[in-house]
DSSP file (Angstrom, degrees, kcal/mol; ACC not computed):
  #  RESIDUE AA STRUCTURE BP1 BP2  ACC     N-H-->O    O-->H-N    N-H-->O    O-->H-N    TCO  KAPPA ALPHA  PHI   PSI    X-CA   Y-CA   Z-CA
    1    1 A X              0   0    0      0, 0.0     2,-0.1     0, 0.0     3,-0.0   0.000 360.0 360.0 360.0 129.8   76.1  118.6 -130.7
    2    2 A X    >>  -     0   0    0      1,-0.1     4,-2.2     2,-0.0     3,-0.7  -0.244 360.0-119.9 -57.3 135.1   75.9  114.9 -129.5
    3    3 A X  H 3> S+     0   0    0      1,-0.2     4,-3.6     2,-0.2     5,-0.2   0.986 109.8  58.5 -40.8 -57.7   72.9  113.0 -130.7
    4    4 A X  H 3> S+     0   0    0      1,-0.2     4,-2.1     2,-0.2    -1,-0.2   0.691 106.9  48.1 -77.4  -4.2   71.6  112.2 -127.3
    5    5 A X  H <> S+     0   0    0     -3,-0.7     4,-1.8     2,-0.2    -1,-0.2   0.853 106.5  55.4 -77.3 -66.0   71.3  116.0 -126.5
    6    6 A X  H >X S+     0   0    0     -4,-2.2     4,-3.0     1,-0.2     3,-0.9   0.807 112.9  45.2   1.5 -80.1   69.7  116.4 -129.7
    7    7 A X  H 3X S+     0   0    0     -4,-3.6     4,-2.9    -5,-0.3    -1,-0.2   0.903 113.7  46.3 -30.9 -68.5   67.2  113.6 -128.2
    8    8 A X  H 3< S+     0   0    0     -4,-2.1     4,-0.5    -5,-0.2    -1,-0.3   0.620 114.4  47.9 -67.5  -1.9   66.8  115.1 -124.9
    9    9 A X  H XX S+     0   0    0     -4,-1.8     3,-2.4    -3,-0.9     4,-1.5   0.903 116.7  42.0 -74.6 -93.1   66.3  118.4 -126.4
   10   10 A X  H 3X S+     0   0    0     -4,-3.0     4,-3.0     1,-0.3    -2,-0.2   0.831 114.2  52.6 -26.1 -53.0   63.8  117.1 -128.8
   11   11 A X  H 3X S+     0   0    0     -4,-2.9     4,-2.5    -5,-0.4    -1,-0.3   0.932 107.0  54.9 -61.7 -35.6   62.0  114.7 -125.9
   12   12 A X  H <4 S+     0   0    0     -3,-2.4    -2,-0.2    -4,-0.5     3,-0.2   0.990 112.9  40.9 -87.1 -76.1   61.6  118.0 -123.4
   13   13 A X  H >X S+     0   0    0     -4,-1.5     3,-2.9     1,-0.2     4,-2.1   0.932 112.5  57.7 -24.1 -72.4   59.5  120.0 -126.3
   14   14 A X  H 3X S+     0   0    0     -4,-3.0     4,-0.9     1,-0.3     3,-0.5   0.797 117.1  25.4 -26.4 -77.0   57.9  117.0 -127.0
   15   15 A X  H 3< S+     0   0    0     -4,-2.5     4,-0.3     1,-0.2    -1,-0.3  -0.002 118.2  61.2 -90.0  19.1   56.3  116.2 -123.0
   16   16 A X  H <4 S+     0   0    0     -3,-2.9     4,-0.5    -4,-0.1    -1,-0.2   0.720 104.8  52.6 -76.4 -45.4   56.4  120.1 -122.2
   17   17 A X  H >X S+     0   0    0     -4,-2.1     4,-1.5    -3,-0.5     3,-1.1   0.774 111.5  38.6 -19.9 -69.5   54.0  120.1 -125.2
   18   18 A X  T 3< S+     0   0    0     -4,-0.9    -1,-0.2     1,-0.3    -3,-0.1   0.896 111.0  66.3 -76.1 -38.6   51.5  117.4 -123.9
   19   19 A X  T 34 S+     0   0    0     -4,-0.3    -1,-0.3     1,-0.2    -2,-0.2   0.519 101.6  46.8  -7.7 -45.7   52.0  119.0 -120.3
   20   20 A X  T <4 S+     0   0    0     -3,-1.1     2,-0.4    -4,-0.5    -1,-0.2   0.879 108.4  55.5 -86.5 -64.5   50.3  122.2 -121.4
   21   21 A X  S  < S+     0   0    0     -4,-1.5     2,-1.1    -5,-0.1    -1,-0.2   0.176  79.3  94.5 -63.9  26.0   47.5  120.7 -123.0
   22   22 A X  S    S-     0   0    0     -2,-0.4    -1,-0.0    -3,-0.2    -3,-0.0  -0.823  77.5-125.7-112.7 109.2   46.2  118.8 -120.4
   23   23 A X        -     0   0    0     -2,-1.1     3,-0.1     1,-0.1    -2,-0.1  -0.240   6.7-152.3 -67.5 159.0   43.3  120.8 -118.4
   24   24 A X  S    S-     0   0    0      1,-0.3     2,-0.4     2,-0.1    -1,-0.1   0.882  76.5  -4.6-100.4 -63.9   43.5  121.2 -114.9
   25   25 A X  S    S-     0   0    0      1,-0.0    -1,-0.3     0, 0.0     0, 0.0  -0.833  84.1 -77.8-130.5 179.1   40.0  121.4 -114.4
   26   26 A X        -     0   0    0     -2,-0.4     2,-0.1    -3,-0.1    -2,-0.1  -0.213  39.1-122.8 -51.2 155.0   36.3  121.5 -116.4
   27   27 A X        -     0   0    0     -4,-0.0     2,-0.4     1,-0.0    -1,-0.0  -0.449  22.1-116.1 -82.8-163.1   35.1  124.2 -117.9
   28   28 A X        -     0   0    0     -2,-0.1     2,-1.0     0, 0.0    -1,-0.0  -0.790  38.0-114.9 -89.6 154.3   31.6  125.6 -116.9
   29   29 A X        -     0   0    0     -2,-0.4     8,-0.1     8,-0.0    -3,-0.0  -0.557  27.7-130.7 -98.0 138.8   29.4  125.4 -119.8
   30   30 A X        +     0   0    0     -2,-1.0     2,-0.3     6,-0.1    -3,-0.0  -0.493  33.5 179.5 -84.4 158.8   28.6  128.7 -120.7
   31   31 A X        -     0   0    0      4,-0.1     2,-0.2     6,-0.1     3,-0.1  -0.909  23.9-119.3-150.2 138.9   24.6  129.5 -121.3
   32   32 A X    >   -     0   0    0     -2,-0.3     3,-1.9     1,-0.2     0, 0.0  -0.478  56.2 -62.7 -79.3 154.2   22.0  132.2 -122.3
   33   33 A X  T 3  S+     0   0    0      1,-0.2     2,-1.4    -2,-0.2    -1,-0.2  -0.088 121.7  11.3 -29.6 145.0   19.1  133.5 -120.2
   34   34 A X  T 3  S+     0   0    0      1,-0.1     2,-0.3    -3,-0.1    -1,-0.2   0.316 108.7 107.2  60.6 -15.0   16.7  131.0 -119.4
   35   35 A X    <   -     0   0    0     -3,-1.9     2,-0.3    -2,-1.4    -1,-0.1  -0.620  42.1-172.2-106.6 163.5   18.7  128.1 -120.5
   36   36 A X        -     0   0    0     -2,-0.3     2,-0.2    -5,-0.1    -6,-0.1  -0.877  34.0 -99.0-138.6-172.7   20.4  125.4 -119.5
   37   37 A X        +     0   0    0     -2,-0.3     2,-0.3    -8,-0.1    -6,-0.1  -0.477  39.6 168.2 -85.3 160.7   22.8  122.6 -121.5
   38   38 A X        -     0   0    0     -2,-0.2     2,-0.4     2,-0.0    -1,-0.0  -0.985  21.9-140.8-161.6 152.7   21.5  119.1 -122.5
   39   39 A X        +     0   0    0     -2,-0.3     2,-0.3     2,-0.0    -2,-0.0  -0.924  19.8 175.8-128.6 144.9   23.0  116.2 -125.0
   40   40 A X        -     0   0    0     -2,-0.4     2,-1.0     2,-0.0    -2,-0.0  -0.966  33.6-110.8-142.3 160.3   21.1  114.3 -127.2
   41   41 A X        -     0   0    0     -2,-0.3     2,-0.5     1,-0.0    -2,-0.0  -0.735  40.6-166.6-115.0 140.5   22.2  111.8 -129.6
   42   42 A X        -     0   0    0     -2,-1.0     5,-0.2     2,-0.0    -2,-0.0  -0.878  29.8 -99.9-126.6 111.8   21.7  112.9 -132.9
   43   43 A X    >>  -     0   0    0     -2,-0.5     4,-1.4     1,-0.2     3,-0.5  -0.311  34.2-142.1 -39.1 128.3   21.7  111.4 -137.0
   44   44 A X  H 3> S+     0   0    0      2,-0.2     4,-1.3     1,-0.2    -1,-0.2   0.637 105.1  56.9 -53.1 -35.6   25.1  112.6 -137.8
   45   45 A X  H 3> S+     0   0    0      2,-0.2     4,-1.5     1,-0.2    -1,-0.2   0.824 104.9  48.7 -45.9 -57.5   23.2  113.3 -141.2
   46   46 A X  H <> S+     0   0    0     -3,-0.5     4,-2.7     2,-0.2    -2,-0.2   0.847 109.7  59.0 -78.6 -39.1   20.7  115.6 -139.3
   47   47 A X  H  X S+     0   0    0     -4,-1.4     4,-3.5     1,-0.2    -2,-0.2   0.954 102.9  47.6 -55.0 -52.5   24.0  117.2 -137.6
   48   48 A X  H  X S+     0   0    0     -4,-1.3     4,-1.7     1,-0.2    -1,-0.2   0.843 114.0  48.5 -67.6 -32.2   25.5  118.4 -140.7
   49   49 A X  H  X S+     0   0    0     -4,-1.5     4,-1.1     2,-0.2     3,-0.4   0.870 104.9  55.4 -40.9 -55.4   22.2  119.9 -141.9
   50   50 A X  H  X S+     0   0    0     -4,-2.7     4,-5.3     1,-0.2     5,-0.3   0.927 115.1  42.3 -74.3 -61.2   21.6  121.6 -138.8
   51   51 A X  H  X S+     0   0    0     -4,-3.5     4,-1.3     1,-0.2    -1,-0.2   0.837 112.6  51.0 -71.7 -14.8   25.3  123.4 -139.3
   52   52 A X  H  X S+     0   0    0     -4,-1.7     4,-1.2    -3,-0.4    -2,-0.2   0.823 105.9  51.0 -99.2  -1.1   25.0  124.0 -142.6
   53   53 A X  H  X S+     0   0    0     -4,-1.1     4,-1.6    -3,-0.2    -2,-0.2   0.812 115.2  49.5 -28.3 -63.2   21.4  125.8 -142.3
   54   54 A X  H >X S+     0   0    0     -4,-5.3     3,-1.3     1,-0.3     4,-0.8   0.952 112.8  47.4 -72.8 -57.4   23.3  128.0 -139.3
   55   55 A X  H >< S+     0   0    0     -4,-1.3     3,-1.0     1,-0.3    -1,-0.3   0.801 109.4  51.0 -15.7 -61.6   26.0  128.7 -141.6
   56   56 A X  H 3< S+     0   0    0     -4,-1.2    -1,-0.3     1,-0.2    -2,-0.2   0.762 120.8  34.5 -54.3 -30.7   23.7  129.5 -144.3
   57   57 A X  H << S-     0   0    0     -4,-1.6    -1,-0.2    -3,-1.3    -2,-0.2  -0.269 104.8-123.6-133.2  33.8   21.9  132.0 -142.1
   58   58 A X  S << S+     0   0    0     -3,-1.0     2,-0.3    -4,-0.8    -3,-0.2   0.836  70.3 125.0  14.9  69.5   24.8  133.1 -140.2
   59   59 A X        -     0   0    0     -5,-0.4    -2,-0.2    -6,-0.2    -1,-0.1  -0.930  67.1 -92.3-140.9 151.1   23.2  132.2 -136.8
   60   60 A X     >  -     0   0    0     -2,-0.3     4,-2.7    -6,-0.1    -3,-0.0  -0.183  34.0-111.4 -45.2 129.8   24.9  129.7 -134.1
   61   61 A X  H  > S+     0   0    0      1,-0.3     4,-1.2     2,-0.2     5,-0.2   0.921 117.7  54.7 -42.8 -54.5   24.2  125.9 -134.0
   62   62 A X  H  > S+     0   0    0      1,-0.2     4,-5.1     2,-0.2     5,-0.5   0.859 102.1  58.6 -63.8 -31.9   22.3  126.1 -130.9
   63   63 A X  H  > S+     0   0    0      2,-0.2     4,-1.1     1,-0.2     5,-0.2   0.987 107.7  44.0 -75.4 -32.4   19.8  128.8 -132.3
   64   64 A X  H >X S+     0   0    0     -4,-2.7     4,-3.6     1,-0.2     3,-0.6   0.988 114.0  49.4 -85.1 -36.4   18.5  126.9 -135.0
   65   65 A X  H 3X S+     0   0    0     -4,-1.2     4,-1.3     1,-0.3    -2,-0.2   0.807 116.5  42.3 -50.4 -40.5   18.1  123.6 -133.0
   66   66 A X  H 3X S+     0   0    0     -4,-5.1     4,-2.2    -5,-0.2     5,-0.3   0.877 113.8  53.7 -99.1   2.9   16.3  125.3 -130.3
   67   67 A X  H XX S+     0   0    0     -4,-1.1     4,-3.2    -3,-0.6     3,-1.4   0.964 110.3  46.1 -57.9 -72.4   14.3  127.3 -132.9
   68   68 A X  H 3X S+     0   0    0     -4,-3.6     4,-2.1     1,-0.3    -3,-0.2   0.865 111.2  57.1 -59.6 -26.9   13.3  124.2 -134.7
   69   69 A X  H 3X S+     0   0    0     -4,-1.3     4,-1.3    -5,-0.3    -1,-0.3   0.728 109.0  44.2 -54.5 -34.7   12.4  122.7 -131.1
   70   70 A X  H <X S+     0   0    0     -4,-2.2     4,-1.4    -3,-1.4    -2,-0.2   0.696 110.2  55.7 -82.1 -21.2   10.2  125.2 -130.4
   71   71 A X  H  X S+     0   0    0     -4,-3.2     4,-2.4    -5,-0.3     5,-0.4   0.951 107.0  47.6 -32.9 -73.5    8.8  125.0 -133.5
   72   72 A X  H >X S+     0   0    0     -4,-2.1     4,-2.1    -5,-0.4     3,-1.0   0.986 112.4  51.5 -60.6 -61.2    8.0  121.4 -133.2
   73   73 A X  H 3X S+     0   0    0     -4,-1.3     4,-1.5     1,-0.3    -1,-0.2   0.854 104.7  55.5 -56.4 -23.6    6.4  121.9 -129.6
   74   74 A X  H 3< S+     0   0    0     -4,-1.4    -1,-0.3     1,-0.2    -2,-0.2   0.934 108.1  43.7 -86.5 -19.1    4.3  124.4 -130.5
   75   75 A X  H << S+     0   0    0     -4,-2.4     4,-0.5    -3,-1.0     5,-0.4   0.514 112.3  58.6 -77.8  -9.4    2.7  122.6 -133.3
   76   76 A X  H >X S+     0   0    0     -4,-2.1     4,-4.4    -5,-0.4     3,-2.2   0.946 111.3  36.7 -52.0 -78.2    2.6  119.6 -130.8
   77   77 A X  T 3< S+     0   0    0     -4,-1.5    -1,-0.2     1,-0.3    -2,-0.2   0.315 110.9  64.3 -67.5   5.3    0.4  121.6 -128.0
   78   78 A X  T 34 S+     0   0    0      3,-0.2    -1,-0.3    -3,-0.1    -2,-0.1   0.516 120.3  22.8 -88.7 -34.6   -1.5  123.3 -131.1
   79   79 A X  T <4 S+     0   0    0     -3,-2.2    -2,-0.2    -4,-0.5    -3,-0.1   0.744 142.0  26.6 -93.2 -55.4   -2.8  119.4 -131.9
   80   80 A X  S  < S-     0   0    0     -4,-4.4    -3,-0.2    -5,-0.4    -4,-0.1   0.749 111.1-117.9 -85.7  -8.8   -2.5  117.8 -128.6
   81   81 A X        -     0   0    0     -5,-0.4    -3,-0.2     2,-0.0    -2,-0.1   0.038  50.3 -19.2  46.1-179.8   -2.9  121.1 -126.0
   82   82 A X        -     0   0    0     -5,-0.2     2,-0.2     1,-0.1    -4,-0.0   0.298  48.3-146.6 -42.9 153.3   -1.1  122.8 -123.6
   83   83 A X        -     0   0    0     -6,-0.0    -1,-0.1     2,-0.0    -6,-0.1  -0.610  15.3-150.5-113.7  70.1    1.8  121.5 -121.9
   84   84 A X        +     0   0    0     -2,-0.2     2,-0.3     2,-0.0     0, 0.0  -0.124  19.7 170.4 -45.2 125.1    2.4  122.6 -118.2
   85   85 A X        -     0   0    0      0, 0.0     2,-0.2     0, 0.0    -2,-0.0  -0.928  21.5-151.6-134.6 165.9    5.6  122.9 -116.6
   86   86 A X              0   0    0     -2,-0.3    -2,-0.0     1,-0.0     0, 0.0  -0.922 360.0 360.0-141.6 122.3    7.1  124.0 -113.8
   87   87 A X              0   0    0     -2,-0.2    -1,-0.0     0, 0.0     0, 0.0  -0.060 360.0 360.0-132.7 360.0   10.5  125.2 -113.3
């Protein structure tokens, strides 16, 4: 075999490769009952906690973060009062 087949051989794997991986469209972002998704920016410190807490207690990333969120509101509105929304 000639080098430059080699090459073109080699080059074709290569950029079918990156081809593949490229998404065609978004995904949706998948959700439980009653929720919906939100980004926050977050101590990187507080991040690693947060996963190694779900880890520890073989629960999902999201469940202890919105645990500890409701956590936190409900001793808010226990100090401050109720909170009304509407959704």
């Amino acid at each position: 075999m000639k080098k430059n087949q080699i090459a073109a051989g080699l080059n074709g794997l290569l950029n079918a490769a990156t081809e593949t991986t490229k998404p065609t469209t978004a995904a949706a972002p998948v959700t439980g009952a009653g929720t919906r998704p939100v980004c926050y920016n977050l101590n990187p410190a507080i991040i690693e906690k947060i996963r190694y807490i779900a880890f520890m207690e073989h629960r999902k990333n999201n469940a202890v973060v919105s645990e500890a969120l409701e956590r936190f509101v409900t001793e808010w509105e226990q100090t401050n009062g109720k909170i009304s929304v509407s959704l």
